[in-house]
MITOR-581186 format. One record per residue (C-alpha): residue number from 1; x negated, y, z negated. Coordinates in nm, 3 decimals, decimal comma. Last residue first. Example, Ala and Ser with C-alpha at 12.3 -4.5 7.8 and 13.67 -1.06 7.14 Angstrom:
[2; [-1,367; -0,106; -0,714]]
[1; [-1,230; -0,450; -0,780]]
***
This chain:
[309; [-2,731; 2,320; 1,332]]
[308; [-2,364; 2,215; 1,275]]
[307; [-2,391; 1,818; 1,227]]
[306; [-2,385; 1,570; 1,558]]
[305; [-2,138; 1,628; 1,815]]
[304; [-1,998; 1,218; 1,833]]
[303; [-2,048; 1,188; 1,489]]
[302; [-1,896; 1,490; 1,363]]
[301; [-1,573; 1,486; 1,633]]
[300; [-1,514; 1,139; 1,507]]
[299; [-1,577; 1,255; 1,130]]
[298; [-1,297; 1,524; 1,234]]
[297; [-1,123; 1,305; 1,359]]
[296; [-1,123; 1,041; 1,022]]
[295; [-1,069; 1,328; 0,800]]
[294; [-0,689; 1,425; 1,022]]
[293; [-0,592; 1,105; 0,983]]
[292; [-0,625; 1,033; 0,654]]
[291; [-0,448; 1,408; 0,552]]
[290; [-0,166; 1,298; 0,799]]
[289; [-0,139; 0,946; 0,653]]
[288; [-0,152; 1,133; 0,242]]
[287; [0,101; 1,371; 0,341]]
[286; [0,296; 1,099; 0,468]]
[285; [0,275; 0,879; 0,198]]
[284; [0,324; 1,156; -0,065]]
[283; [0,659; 1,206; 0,143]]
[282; [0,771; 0,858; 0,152]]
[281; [0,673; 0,840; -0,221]]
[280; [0,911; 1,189; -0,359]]
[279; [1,179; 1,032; -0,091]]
[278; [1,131; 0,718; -0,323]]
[277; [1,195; 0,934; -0,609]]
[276; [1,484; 1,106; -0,501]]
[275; [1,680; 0,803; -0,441]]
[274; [1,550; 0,582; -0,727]]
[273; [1,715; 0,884; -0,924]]
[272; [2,041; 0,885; -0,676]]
[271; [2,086; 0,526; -0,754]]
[270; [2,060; 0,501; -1,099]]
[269; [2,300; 0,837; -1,148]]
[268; [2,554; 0,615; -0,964]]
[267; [2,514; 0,315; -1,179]]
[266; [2,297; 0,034; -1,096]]
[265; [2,347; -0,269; -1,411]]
[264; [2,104; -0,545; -1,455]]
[263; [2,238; -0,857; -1,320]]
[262; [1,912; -1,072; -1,445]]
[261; [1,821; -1,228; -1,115]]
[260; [1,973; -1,004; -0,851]]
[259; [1,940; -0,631; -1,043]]
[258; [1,647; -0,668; -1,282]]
[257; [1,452; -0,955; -0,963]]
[256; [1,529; -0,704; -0,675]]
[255; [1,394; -0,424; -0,902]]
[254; [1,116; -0,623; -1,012]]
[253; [1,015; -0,689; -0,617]]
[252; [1,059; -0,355; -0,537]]
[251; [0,839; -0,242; -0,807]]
[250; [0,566; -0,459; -0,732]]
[249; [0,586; -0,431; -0,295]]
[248; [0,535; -0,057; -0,362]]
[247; [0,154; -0,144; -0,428]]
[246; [0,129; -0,214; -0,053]]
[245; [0,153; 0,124; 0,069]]
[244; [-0,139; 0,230; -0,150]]
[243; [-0,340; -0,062; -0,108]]
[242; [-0,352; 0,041; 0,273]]
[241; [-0,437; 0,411; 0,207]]
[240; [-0,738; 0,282; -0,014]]
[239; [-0,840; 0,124; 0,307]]
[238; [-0,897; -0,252; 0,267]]
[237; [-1,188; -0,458; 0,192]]
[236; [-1,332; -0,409; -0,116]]
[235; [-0,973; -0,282; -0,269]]
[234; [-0,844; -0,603; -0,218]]
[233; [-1,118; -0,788; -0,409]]
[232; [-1,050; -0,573; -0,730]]
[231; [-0,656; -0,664; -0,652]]
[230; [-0,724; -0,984; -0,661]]
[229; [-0,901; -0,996; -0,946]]
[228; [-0,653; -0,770; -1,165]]
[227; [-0,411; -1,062; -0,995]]
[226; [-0,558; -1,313; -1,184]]
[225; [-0,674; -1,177; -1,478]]
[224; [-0,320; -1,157; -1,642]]
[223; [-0,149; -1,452; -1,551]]
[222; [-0,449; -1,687; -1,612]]
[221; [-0,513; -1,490; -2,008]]
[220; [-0,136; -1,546; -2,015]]
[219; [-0,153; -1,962; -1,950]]
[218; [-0,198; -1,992; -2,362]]
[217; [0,131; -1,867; -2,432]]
[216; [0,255; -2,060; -2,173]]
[215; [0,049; -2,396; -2,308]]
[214; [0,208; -2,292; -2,674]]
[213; [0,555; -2,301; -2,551]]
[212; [0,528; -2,651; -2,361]]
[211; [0,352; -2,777; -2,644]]
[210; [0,647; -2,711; -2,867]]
[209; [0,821; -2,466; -3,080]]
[208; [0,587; -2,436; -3,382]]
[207; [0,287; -2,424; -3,250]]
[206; [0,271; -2,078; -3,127]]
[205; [0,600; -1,912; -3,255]]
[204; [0,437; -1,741; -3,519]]
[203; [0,704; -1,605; -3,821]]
[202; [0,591; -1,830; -4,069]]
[201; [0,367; -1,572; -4,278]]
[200; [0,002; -1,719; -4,213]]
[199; [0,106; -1,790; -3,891]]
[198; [0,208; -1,399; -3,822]]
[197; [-0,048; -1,283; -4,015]]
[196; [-0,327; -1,516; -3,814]]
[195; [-0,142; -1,380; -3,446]]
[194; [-0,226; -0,948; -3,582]]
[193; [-0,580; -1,022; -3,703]]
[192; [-0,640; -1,185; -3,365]]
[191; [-0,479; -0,854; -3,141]]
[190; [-0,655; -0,633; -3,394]]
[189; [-0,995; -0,838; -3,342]]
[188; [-0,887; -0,884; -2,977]]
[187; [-0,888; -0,548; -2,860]]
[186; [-1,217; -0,418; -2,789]]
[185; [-1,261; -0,773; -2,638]]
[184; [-0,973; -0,704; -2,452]]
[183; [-1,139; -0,369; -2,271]]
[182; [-1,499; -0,544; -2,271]]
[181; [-1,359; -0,832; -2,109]]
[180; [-1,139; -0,655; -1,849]]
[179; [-1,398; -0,425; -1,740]]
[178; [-1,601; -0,719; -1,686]]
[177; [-1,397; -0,875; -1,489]]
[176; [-1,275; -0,601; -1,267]]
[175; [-1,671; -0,525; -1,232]]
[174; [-1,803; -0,204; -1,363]]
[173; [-1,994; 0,061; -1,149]]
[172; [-1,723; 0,114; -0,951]]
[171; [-1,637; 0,417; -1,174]]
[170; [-1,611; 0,447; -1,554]]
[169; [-1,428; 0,796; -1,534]]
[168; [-1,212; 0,631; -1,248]]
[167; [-1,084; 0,390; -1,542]]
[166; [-1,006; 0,626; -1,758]]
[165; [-0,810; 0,813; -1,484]]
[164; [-0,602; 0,492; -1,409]]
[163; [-0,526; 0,447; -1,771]]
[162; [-0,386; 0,779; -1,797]]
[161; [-0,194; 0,660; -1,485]]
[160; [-0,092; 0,340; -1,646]]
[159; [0,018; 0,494; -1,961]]
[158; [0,240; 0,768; -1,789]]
[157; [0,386; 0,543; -1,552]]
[156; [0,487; 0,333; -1,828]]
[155; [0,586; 0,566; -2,079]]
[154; [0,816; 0,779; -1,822]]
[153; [0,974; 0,446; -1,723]]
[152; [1,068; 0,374; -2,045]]
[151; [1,142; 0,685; -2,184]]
[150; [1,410; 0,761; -1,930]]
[149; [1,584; 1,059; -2,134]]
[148; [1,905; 1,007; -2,252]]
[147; [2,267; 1,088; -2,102]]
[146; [2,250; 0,836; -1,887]]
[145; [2,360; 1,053; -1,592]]
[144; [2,184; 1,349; -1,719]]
[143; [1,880; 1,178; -1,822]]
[142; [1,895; 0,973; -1,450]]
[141; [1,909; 1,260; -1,311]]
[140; [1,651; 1,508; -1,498]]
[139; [1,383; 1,220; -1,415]]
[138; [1,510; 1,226; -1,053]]
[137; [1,454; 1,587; -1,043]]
[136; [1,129; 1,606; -1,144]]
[135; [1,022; 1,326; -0,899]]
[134; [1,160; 1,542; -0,613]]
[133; [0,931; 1,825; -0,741]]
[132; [0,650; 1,632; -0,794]]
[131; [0,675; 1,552; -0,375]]
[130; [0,728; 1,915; -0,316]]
[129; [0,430; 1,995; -0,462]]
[128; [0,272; 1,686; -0,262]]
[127; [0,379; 1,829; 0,044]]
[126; [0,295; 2,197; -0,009]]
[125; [-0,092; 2,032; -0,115]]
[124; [-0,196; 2,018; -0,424]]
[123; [-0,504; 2,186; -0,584]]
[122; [-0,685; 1,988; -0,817]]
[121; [-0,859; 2,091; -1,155]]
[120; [-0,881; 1,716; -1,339]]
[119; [-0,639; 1,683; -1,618]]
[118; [-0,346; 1,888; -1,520]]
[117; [-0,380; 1,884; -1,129]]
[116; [-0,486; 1,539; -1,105]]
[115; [-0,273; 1,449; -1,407]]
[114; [0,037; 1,544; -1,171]]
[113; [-0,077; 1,309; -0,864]]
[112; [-0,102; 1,030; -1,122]]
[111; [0,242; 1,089; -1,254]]
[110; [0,384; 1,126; -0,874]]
[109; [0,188; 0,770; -0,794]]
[108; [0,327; 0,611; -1,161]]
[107; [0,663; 0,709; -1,004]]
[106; [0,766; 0,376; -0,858]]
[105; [0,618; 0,175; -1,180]]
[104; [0,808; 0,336; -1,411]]
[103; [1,117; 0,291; -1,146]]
[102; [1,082; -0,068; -1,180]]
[101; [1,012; -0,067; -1,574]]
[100; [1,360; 0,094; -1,579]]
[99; [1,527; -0,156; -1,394]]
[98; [1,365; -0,416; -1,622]]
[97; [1,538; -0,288; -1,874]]
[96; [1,717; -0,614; -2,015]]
[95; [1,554; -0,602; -2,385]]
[94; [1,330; -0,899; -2,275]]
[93; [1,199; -0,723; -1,954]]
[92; [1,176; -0,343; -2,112]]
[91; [0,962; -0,484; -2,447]]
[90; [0,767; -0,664; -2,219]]
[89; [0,674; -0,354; -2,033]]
[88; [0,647; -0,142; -2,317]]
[87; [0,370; -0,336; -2,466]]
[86; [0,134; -0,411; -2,113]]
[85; [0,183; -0,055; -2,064]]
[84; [0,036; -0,001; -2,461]]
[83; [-0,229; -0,241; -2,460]]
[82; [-0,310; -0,090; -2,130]]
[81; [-0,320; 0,237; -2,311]]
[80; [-0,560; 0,124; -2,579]]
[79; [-0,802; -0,052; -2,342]]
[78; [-0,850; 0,256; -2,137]]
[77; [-0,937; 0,421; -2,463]]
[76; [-1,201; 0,147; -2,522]]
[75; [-1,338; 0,176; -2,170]]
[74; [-1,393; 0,530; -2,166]]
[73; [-1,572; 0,454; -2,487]]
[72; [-1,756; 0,153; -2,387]]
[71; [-1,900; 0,383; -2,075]]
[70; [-2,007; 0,650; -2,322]]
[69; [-2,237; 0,411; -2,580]]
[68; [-2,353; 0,225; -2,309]]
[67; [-2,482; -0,065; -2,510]]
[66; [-2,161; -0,288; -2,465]]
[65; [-2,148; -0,223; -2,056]]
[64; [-2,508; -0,290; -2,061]]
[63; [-2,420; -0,640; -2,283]]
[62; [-2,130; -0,715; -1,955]]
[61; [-2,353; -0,626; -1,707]]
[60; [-2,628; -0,891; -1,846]]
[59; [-2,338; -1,152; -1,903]]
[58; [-2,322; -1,160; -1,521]]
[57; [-2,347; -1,531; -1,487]]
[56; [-2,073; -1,566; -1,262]]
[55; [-1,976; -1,898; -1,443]]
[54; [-2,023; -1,718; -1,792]]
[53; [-1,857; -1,420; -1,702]]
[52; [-1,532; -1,622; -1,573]]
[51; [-1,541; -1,811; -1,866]]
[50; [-1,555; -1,513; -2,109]]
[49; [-1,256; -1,339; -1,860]]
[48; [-1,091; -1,642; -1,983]]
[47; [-1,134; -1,586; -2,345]]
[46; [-1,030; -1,245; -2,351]]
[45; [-0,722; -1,302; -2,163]]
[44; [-0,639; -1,557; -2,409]]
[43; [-0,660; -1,277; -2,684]]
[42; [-0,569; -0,991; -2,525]]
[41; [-0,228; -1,144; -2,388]]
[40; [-0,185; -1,325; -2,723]]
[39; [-0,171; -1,010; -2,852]]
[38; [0,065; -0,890; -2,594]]
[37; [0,266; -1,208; -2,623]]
[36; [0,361; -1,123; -3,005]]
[35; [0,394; -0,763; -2,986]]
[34; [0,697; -0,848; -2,706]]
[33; [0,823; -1,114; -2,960]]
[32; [0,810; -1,477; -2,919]]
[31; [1,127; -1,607; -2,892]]
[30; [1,092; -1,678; -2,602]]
[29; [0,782; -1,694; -2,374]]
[28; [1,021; -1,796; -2,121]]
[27; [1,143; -1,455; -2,073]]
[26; [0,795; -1,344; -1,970]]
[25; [0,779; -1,495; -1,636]]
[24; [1,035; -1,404; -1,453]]
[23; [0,962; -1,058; -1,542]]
[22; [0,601; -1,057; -1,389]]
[21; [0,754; -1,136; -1,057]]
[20; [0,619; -0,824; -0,903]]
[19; [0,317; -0,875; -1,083]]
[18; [0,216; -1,143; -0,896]]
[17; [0,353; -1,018; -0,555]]
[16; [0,105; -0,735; -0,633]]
[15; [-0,185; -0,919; -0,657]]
[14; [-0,108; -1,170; -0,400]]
[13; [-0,048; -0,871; -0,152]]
[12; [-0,323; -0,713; -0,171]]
[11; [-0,555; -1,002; -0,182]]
[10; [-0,351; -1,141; 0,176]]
[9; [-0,421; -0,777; 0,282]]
[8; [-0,810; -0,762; 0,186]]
[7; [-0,807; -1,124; 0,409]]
[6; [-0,707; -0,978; 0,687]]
[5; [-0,950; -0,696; 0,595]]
[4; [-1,234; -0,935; 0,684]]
[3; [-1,446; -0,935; 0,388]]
[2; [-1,403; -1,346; 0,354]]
[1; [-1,545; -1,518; 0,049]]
***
């Protein structure tokens, strides 16, 4: 495959033009039930990363991921809170939220940026303090306007960033792939268990409305591995900067979708919380361009001086 980052950008943006449409896709799983599809989700996942595996041949990093007692448990709490994003999110499309799964997925960055202080020691920079700040406020302003706190969004950023820092505990030393296996392979005997009580009780909808129903059930494990790939292959070749700015295309894309497509209501206090968190972003992403910049000088200035004797 191409490494040209031409091709990094056409990655970038097939994996999160993917998910951006994710919520066209999950009302015609109907009437399965959001716990439903995710355990399908794990399951058919599970079995196409397997194929994947097998044609790559790279079952040996997938049993050294197994016997590494500390990378399987990074990798098995990183499974739990994707179950959990992966939960809420469905929930939010079929219960007409989808506007609040949009803005989940516009703070995740200021969530992320907050663990990193929190979780991980680091000091912030005016620009990102201010950043938080902005995304502070929008939370308050949507509760106030709403009267209710934004749990939605709140869980999903909050679940995907966790999940982010489990993730950067494993490092690039995992494949997307084989990440993915172990992670629904760790969930799969609760996500199996779960699908034969349903049958067993009636209340499965695989089977019993249809091929065309079971074949979309069945086409999740596709949907869900595919742009996880192409985002893996995106982030070989492109700045980390450059995935950055194009991650935004996800959100924007479900908003579009909640509020052209399903007719999702915008209220005033909608607006002016989307509006004070994308000045939160715009700022992060200029703090984050200057901060770029100003590294790749001074490695200029290094390689062109030589290191301090």
């Amino acid at each position: 495959m191409s490494t040209s980052p031409r091709a990094g950008l056409g990655y970038a943006l097939g994996a999160f033009g993917l998910w951006g449409v994710f919520p066209l896709f999950f009302p015609l799983l109907e009437p399965a039930t959001p716990l439903e599809i995710v355990a399908h989700r794990v399951v058919w996942s599970l079995l196409f990363c397997a194929v994947l595996v097998a044609v790559a041949r790279s079952w040996g990093e997938l049993l050294a991921v197994l016997r590494d007692r500390r990378m399987l448990g990074w990798l098995t709490l990183a499974s739990v809170l994707l179950a959990t994003n992966w939960l809420v999110f469905v929930f939010a499309v079929l219960a007409g939220h989808t506007v609040d799964a949009s803005l989940g997925y516009y703070i995740n960055p200021i969530v992320t940026v907050a663990l990193a202080v929190l979780v991980l020691g680091e000091r912030l920079r005016t620009a990102q303090w201010v950043a938080l700040g902005f995304g502070a406020g929008a939370v308050v302003v949507i509760s106030i306007g709403y009267g209710t706190v934004p749990w939605i969004a709140l869980a999903l950023a909050g679940s995907f960033a966790l999940y982010g820092l489990m993730k950067n505990r494993v490092g690039r030393t995992v494949g997307a792939t084989t990440g993915l296996a172990v992670e629904t392979l760790v969930l799969t005997p609760v996500a199996l268990g779960y699908l034969v009580w349903l049958h067993a009780s009636g209340a499965g909808t695989f089977g019993a409305h249809g091929g065309g129903h079971s074949a979309l059930l069945a086409t999740l494990g596709i949907a869900t591995a595919v742009p996880l790939l192409c985002f893996a292959a995106a982030t070989r070749r492109l700045p980390l900067s450059v995935v950055g700015l194009v991650q935004y295309l996800t959100p924007t894309m479900q908003l579009l979708v909640a509020v052209l497509v399903f007719h999702e209501a915008m209220p005033a206090a909608r607006w002016w919380g989307f509006a004070l968190v994308w000045v939160a972003l715009a700022l992060l992403g200029v703090d984050g361009w200057r901060t770029a910049r100003r590294a790749h000088r001074l490695q200029r200035r290094t390689d062109l001086d030589g290191p301090p004797a």
